[in-house]
Z-matrix of the N, CA and C atoms (Angstrom, degrees):
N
C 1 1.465
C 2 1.510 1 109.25
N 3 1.462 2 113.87 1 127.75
C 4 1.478 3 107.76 2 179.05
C 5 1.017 4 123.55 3 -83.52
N 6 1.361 5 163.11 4 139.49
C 7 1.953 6 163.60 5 22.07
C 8 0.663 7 104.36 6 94.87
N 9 1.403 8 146.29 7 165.46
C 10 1.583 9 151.32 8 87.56
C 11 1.642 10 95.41 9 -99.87
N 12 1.675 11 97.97 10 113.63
C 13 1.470 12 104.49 11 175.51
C 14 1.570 13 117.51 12 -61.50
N 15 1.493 14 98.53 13 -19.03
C 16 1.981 15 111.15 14 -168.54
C 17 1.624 16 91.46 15 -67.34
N 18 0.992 17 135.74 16 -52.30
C 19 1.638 18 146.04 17 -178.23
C 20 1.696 19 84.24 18 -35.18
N 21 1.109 20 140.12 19 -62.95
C 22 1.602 21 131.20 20 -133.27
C 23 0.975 22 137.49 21 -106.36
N 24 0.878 23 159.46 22 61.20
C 25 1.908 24 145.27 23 -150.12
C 26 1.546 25 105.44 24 -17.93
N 27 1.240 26 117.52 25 141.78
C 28 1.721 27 136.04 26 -157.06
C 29 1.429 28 91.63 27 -152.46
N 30 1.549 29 116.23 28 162.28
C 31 1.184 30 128.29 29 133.97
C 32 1.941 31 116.66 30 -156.10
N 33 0.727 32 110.58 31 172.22
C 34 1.742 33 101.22 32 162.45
C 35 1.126 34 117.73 33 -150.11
N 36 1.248 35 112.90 34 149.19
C 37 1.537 36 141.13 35 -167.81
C 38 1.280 37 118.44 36 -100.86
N 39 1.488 38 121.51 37 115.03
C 40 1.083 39 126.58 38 -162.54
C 41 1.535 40 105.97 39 -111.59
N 42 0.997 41 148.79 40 127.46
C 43 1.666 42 150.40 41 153.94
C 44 1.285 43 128.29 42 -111.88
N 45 1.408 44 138.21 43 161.70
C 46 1.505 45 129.56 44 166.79
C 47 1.952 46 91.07 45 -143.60
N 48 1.351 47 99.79 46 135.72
C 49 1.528 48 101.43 47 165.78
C 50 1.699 49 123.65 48 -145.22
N 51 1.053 50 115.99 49 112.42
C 52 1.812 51 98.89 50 179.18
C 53 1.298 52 112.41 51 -23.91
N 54 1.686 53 103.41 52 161.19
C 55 1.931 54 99.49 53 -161.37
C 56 1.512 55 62.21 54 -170.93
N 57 1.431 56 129.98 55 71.23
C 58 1.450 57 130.86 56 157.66
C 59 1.557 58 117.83 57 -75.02
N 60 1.421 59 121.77 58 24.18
C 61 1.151 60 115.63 59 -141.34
C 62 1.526 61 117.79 60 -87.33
N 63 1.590 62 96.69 61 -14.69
C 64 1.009 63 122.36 62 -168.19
C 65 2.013 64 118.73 63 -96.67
N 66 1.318 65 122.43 64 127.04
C 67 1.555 66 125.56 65 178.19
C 68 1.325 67 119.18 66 -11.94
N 69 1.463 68 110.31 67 113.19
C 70 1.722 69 111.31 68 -169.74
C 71 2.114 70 90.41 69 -71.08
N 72 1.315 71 96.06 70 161.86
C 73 2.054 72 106.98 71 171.99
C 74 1.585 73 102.36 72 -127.35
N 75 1.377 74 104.48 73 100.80
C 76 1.478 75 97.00 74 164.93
C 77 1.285 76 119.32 75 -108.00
N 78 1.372 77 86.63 76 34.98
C 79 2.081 78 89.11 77 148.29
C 80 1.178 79 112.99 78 -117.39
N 81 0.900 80 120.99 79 48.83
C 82 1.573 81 155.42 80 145.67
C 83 1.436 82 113.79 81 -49.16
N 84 1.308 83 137.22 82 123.90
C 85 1.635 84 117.63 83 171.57
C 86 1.076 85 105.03 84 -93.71
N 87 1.509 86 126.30 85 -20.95
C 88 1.637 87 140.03 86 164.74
C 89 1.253 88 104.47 87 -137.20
N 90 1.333 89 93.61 88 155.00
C 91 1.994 90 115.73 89 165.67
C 92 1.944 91 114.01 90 -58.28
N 93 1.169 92 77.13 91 127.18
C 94 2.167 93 90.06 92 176.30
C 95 1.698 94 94.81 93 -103.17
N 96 1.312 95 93.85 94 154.64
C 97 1.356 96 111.88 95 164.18
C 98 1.566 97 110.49 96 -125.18
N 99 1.332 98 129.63 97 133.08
C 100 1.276 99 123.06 98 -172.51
C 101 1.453 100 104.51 99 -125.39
N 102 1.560 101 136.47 100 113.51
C 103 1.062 102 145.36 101 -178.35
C 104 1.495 103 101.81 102 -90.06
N 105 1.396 104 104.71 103 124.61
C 106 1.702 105 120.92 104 175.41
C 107 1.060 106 99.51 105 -118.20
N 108 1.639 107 116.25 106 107.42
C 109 1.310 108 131.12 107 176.60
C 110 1.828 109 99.39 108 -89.07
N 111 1.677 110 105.11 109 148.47
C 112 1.434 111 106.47 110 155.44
C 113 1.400 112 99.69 111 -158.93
N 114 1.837 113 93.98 112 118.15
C 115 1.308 114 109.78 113 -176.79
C 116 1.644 115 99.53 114 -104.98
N 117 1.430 116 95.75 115 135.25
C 118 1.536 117 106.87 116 175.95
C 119 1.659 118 122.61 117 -124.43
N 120 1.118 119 133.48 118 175.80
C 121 1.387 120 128.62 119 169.42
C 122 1.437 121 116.61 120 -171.72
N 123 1.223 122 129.26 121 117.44
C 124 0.970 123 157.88 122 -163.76
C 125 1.514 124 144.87 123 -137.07
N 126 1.769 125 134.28 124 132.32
C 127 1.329 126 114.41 125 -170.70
C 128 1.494 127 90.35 126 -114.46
N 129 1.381 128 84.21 127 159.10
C 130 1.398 129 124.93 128 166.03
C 131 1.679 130 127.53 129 -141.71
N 132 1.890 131 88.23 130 161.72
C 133 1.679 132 100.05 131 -170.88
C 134 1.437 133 123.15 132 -52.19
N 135 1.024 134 141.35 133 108.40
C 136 1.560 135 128.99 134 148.88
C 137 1.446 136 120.99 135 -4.88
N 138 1.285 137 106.73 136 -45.89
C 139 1.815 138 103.99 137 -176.15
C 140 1.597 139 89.77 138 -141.27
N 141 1.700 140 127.24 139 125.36
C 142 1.184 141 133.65 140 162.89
C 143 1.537 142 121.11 141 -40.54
N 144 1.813 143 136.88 142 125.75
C 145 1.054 144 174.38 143 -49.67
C 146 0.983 145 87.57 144 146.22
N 147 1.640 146 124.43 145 150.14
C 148 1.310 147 135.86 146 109.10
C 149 1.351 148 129.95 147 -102.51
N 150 0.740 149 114.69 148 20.37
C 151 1.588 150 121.84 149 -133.87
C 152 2.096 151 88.59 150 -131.46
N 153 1.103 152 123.13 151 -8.88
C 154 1.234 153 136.82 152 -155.59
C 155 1.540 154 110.67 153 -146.10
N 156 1.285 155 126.53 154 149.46
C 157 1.434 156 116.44 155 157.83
C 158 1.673 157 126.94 156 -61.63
N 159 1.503 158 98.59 157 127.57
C 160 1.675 159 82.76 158 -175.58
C 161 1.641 160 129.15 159 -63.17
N 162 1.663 161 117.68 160 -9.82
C 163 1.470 162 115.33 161 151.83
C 164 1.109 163 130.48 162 -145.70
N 165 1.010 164 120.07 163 172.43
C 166 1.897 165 116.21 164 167.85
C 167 1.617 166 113.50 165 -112.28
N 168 1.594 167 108.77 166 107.38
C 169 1.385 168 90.92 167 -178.09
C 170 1.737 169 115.48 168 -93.84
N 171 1.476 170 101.86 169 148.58
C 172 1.906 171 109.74 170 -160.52
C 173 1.456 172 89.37 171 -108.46
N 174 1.462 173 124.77 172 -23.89
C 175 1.821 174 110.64 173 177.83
C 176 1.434 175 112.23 174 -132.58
N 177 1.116 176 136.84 175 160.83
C 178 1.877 177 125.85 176 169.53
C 179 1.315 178 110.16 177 176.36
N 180 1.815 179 96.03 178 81.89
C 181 1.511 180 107.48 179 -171.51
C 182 1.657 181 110.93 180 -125.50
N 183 1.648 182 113.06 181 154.17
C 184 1.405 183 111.40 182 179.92
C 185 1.394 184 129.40 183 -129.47
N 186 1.111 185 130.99 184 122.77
C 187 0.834 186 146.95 185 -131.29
C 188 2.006 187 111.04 186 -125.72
N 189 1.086 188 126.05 187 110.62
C 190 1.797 189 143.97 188 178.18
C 191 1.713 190 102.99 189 -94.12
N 192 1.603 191 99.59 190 118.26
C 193 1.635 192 91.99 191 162.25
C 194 1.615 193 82.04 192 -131.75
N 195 1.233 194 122.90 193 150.19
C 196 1.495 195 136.87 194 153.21
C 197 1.519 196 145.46 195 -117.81
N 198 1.122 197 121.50 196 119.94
C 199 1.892 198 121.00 197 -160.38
C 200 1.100 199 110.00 198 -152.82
N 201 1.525 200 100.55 199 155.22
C 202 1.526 201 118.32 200 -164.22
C 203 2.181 202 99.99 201 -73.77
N 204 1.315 203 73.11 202 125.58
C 205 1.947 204 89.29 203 176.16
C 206 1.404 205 118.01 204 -41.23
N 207 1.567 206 111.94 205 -30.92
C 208 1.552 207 118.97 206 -157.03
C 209 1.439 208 99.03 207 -103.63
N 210 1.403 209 112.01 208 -25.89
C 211 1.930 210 102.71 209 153.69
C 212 1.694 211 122.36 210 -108.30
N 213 1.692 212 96.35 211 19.47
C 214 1.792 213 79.23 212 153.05
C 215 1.641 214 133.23 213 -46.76
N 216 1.366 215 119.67 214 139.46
C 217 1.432 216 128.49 215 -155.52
C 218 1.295 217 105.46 216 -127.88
N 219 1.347 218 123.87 217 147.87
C 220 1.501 219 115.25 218 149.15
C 221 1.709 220 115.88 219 -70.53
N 222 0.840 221 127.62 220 -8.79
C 223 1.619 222 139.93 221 159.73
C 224 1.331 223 113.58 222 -73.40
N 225 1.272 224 134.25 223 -57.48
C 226 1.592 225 138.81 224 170.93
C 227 1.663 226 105.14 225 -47.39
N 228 1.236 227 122.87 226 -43.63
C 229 1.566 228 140.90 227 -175.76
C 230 1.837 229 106.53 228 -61.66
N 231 1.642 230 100.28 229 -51.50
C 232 1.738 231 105.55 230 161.22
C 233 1.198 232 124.37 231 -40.62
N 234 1.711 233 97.84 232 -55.17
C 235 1.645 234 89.01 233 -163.20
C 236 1.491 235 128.20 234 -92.92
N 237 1.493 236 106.12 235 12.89
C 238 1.436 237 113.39 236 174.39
C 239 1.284 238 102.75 237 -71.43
N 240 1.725 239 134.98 238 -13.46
C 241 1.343 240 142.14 239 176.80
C 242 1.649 241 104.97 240 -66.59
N 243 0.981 242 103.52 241 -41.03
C 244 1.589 243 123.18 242 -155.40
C 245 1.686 244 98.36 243 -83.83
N 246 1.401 245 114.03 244 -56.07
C 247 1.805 246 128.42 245 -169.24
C 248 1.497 247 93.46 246 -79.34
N 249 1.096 248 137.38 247 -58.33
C 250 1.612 249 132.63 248 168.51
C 251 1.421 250 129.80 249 -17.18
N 252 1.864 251 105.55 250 -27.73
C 253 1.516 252 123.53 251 -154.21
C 254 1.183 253 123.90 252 28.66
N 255 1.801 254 133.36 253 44.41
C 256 1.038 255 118.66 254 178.54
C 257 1.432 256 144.17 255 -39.24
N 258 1.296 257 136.91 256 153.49
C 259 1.511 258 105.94 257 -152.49
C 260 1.805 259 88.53 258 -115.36
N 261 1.565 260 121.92 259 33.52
C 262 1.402 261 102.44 260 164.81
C 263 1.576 262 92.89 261 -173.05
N 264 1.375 263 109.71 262 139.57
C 265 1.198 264 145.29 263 -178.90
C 266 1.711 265 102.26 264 -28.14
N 267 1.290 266 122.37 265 129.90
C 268 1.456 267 116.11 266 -177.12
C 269 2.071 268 87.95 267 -89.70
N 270 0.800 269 100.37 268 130.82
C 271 1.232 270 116.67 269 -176.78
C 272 1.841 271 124.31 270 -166.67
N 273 1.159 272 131.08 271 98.43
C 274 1.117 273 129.01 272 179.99
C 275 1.754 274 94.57 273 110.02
N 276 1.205 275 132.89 274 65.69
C 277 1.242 276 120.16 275 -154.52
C 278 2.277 277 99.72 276 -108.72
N 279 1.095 278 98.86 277 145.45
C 280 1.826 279 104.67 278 177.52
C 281 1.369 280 85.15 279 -130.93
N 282 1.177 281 101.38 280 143.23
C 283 1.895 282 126.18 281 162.24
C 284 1.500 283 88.78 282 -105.26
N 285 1.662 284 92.86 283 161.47
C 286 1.858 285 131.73 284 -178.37
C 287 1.033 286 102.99 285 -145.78
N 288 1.579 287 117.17 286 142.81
C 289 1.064 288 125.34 287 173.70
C 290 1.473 289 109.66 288 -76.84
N 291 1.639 290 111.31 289 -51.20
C 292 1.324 291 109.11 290 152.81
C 293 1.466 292 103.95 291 -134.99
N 294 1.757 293 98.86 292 166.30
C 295 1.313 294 115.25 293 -164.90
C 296 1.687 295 122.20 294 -51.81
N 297 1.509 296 112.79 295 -30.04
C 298 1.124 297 123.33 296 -165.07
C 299 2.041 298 107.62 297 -86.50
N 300 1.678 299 88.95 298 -19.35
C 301 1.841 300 91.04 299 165.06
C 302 1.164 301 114.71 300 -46.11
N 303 1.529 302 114.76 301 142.23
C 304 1.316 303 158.21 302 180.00
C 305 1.750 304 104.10 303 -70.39
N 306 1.273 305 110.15 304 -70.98
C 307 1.159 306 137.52 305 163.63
C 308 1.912 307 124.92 306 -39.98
N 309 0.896 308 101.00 307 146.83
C 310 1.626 309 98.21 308 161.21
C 311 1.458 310 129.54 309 -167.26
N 312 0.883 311 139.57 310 172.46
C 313 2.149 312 150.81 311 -172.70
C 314 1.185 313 99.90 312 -121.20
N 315 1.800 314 103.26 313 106.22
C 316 1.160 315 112.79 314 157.53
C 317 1.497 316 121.93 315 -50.52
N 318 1.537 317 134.44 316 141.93
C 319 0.936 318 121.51 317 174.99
C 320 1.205 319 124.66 318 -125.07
N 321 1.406 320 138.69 319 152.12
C 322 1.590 321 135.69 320 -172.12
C 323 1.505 322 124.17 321 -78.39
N 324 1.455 323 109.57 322 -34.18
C 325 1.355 324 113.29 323 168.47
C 326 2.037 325 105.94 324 -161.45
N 327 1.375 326 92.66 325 -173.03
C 328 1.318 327 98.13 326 168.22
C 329 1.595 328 132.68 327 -70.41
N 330 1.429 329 95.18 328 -22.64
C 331 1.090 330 108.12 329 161.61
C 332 1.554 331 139.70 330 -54.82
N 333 1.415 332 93.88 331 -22.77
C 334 1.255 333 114.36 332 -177.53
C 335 1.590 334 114.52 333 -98.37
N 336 1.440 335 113.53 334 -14.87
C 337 1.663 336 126.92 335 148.88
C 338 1.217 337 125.81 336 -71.74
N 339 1.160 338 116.89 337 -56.84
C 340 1.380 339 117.13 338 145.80
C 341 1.839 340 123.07 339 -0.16
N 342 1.752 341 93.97 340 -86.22
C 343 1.536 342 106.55 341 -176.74
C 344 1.137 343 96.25 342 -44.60
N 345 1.712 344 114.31 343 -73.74
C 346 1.754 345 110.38 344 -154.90
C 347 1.743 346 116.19 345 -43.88
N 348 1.545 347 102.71 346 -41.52
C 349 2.013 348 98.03 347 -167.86
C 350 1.637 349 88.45 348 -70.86
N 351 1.575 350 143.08 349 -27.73
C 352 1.263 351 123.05 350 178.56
C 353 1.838 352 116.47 351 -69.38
N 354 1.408 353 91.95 352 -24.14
C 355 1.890 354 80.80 353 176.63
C 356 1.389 355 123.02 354 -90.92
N 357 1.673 356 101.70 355 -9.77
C 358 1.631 357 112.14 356 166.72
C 359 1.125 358 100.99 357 -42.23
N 360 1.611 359 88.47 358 -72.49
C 361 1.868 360 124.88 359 -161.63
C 362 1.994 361 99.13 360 -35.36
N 363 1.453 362 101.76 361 -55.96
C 364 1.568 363 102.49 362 -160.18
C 365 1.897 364 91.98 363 -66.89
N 366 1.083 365 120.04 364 -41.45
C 367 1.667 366 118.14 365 -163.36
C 368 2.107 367 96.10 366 -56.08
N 369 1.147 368 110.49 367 -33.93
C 370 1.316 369 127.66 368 -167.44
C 371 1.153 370 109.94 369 -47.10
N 372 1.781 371 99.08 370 -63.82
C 373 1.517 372 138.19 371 171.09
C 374 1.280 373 123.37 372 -33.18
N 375 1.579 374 93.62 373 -60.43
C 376 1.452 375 104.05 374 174.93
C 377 1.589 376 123.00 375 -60.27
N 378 1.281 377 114.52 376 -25.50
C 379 1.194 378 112.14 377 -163.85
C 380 1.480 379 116.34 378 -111.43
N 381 1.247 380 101.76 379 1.71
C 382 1.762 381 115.58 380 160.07
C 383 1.888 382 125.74 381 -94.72
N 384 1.555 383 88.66 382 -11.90
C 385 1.118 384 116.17 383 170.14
C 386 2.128 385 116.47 384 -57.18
N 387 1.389 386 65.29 385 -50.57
C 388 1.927 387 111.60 386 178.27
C 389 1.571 388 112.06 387 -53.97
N 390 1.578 389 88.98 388 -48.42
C 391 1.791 390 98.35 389 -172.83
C 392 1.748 391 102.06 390 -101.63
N 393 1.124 392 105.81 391 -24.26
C 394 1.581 393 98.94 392 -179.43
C 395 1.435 394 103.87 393 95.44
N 396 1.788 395 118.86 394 28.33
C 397 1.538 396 97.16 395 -177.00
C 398 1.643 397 102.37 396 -97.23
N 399 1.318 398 117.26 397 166.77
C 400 1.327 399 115.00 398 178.26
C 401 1.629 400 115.03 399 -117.85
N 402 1.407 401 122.00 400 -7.78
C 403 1.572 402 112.67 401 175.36
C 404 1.412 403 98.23 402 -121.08
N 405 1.491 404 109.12 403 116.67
C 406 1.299 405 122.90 404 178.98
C 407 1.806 406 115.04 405 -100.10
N 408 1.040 407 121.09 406 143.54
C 409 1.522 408 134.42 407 179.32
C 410 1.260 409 111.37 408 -132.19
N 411 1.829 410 105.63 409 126.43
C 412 1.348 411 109.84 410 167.49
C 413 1.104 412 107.06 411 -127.53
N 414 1.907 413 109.65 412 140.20
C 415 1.636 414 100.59 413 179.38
C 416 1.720 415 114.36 414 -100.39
N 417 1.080 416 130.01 415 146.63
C 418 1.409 417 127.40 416 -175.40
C 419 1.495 418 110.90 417 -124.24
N 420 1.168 419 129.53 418 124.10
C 421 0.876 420 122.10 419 -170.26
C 422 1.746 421 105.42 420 -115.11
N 423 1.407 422 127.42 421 139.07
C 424 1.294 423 116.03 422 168.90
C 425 1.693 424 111.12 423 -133.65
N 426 1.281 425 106.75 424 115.39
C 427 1.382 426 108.84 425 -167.40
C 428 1.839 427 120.04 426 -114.36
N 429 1.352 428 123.96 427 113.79
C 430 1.227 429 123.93 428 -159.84
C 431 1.853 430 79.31 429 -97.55
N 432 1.885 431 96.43 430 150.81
C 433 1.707 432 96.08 431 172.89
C 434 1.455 433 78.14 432 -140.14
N 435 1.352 434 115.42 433 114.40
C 436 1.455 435 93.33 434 139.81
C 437 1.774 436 146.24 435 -101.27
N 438 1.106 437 150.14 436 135.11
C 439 1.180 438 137.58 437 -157.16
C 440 1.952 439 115.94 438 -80.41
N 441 0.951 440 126.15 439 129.69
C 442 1.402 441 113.96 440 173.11
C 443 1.628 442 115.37 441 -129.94
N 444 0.820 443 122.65 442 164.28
C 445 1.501 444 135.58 443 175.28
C 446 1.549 445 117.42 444 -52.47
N 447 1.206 446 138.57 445 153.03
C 448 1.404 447 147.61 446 -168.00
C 449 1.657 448 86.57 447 -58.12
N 450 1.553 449 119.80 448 -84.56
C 451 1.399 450 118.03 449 -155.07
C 452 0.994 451 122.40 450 -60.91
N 453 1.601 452 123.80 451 -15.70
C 454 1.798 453 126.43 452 172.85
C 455 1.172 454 84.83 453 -82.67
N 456 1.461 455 155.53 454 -61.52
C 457 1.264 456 150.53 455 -167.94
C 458 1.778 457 106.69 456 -27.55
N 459 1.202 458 105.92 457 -74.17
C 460 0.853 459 128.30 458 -164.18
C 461 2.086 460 121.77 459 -76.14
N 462 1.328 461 92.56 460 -16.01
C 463 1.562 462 113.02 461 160.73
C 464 1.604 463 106.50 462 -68.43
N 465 1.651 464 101.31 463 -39.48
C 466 2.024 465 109.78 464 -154.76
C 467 1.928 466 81.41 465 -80.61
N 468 0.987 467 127.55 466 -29.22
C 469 1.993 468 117.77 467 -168.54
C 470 1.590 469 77.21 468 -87.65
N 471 1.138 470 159.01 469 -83.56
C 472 1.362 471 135.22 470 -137.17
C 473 1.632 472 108.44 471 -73.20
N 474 1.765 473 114.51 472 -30.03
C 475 1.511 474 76.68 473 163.71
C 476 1.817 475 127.73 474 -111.84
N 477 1.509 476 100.15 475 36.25
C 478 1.145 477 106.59 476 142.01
C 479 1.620 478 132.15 477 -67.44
N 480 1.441 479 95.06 478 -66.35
C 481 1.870 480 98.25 479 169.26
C 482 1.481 481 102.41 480 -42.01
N 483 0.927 482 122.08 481 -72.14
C 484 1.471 483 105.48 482 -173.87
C 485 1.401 484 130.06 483 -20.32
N 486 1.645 485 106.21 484 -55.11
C 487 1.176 486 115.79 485 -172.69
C 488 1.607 487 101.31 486 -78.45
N 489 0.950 488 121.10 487 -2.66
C 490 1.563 489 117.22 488 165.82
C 491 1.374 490 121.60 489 -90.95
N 492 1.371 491 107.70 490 -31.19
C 493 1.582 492 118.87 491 161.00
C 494 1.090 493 112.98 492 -43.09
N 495 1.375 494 104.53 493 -69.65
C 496 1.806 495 110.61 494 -170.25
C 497 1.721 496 108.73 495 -60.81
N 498 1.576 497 126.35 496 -42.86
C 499 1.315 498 110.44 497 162.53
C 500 1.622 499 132.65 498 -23.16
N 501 1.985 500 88.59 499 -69.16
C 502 1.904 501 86.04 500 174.13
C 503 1.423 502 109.45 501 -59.09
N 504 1.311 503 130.35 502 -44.18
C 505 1.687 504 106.63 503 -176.66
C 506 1.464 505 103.33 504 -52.99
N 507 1.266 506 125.69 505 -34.86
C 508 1.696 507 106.00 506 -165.21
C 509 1.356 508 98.91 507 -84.19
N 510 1.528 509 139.16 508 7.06
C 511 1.320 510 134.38 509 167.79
C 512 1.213 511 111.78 510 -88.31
N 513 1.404 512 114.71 511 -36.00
C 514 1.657 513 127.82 512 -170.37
C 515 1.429 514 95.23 513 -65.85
N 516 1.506 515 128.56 514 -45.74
C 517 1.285 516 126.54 515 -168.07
C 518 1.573 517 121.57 516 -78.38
N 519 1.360 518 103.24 517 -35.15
C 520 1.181 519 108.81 518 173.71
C 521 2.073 520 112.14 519 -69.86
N 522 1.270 521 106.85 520 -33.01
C 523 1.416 522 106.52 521 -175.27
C 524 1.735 523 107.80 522 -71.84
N 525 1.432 524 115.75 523 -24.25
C 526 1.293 525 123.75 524 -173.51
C 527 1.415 526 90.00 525 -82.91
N 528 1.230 527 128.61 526 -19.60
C 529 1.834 528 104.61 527 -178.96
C 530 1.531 529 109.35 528 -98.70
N 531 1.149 530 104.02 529 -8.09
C 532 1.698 531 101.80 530 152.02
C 533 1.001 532 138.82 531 -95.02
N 534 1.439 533 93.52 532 6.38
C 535 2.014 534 91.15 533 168.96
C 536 1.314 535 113.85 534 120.10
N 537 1.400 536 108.64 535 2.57
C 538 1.768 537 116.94 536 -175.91
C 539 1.561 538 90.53 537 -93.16
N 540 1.688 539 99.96 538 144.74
C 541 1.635 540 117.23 539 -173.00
C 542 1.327 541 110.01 540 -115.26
N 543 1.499 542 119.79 541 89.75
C 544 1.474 543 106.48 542 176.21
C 545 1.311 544 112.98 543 -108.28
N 546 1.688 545 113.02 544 172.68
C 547 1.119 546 110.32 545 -133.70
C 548 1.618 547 93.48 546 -116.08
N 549 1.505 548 105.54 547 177.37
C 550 2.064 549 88.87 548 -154.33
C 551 1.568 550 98.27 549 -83.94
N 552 1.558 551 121.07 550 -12.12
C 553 1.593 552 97.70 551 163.27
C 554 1.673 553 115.04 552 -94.25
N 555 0.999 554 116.42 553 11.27
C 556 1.569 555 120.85 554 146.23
C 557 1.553 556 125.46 555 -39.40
N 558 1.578 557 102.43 556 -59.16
C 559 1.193 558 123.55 557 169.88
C 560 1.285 559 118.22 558 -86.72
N 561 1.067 560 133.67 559 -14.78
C 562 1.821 561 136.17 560 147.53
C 563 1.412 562 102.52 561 -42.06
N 564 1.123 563 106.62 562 -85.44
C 565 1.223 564 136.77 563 166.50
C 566 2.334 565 109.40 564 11.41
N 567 1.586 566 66.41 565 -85.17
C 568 1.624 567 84.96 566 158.42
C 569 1.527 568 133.54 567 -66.86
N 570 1.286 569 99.29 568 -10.13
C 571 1.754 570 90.45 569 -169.45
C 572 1.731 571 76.13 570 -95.44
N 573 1.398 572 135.75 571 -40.91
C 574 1.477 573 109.85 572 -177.04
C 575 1.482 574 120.22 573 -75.66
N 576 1.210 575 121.82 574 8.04
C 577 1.404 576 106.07 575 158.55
C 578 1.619 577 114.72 576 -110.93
N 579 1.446 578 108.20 577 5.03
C 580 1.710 579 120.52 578 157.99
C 581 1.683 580 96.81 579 -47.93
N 582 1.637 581 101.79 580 -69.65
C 583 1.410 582 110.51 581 -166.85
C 584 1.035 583 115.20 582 -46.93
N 585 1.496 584 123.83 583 -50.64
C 586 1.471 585 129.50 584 -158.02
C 587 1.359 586 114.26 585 -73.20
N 588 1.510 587 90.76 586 -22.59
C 589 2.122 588 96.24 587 170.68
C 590 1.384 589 126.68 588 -82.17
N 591 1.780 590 94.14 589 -11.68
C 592 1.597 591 98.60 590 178.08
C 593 1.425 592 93.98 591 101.21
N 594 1.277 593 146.98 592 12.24
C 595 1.799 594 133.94 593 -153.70
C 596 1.417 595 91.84 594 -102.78
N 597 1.388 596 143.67 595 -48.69
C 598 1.345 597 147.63 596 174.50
C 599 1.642 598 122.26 597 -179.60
N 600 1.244 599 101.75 598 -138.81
C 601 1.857 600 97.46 599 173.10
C 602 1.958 601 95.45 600 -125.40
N 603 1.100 602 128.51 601 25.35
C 604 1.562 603 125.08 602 -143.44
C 605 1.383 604 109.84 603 -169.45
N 606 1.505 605 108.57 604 133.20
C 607 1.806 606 111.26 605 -166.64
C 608 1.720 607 73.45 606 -83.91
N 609 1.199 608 139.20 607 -26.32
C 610 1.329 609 116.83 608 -136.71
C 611 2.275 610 87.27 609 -96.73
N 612 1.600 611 114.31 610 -7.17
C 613 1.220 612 117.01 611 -176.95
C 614 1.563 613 97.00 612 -86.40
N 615 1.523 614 110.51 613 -59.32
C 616 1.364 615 110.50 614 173.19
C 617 1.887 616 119.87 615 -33.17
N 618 1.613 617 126.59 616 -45.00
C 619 1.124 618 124.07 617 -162.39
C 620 1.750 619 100.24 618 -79.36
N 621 1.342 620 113.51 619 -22.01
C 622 1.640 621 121.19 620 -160.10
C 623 1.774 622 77.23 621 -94.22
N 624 1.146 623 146.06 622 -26.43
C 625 1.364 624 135.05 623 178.93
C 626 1.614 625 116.49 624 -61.72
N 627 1.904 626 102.83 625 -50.57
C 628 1.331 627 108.91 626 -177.89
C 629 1.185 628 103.33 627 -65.61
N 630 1.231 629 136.41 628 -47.66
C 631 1.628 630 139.93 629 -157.28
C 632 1.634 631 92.22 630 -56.52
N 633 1.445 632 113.90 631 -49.57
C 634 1.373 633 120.24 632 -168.30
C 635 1.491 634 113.04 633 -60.15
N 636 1.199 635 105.51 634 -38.05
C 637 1.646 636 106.13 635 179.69
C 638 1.442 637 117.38 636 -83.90
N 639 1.471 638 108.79 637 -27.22
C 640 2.051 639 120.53 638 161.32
C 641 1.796 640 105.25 639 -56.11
N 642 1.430 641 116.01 640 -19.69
C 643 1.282 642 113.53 641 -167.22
C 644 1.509 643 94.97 642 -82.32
N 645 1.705 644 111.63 643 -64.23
C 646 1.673 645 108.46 644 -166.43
C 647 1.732 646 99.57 645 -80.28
N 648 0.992 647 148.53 646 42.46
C 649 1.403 648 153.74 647 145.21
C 650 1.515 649 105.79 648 -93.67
């Protein structure tokens, strides 16, 4: 189901936190810093549900840039915005100290993300400096939420299932042309949760559905 995010109240959540978690290399001739981006985006209810999943996520991708510690930049810090290809306008931006905060800092621009992941980054620096480690990790998290109304909510989960419906039929079909033998209430099976999703009465309506929606994509 398509959006217009401009319709909705949005914001996104920005964080950076050491994520040293991983085997220091001191065969290193210098210290790396490795930025682990994970940009996400997602809606949510206007008023909290239980009764429902609390979101639907529409993006959830990750992203490695790596550079030498001793020319970290406030320019190198830019263009992880840029090389990331985020897929939506930083606009309406909150910093976290960490991701799992409750809380958040409104922010004025990107510019102002920028600074903060560089003074993480430098506090990081400093203190591996301290320990002598040489492979540094930072995790960044950038999280778009937007909020929507009960009945678009709830329009966007039914034609999700759908589109998950029609997946397993295109798995079922594809596994049957390699040689997988299923059995005819296999395909019962499936044609009643065709119905129950609304997709048709027919694996053979369901497959002419996906094709149809592979067409306007």
């Amino acid at each position: 189901m398509a959006l217009s995010h401009s319709n909705h109240d949005s914001k996104i959540y920005v964080s950076a936190t050491p994520y040293n978690v991983y085997k220091d290399d001191q065969s290193l001739e210098s210290p790396f810093i490795t930025f682990k981006l994970n940009i996400k985006m997602s809606y949510v209810l206007d008023k909290p549900d239980k009764s429902v999943p609390s979101y639907i996520s529409k993006h959830d991708s990750w992203h490695e840039f790596e550079h030498q510690v001793d020319e970290l930049t406030r320019g190198f810090i830019c263009s992880l915005f840029v090389d990331a290809k985020i897929p939506f306008p930083l606009t309406n931006l909150h910093w976290k100290k960490h991701d799992f905060d409750k809380e958040s800092i409104p922010l004025m621009s990107t510019d102002c993300v920028v600074s903060l992941i560089l003074d993480v980054s430098s506090d990081m620096i400093n203190a591996a400096r301290e320990s002598g480690r040489k492979k540094l990790f930072l995790l960044v998290m950038i999280k778009k939420q937007v909020v929507v109304p009960r009945h678009e909510y709830l329009a966007m989960l039914k034609a999700k299932e759908g589109q998950e419906v029609l997946h397993n039929v295109e798995d079922m079909i594809r596994l049957q042309a390699q040689g997988w033998n299923f059995r005819r209430s296999d395909w019962e099976d499936m044609a009643n949760v065709l119905r129950q999703a609304g997709l048709g009465d027919s694996i053979k309506n369901a497959l002419d559905l996906a094709a149809e929606h592979a067409t306007n994509d």
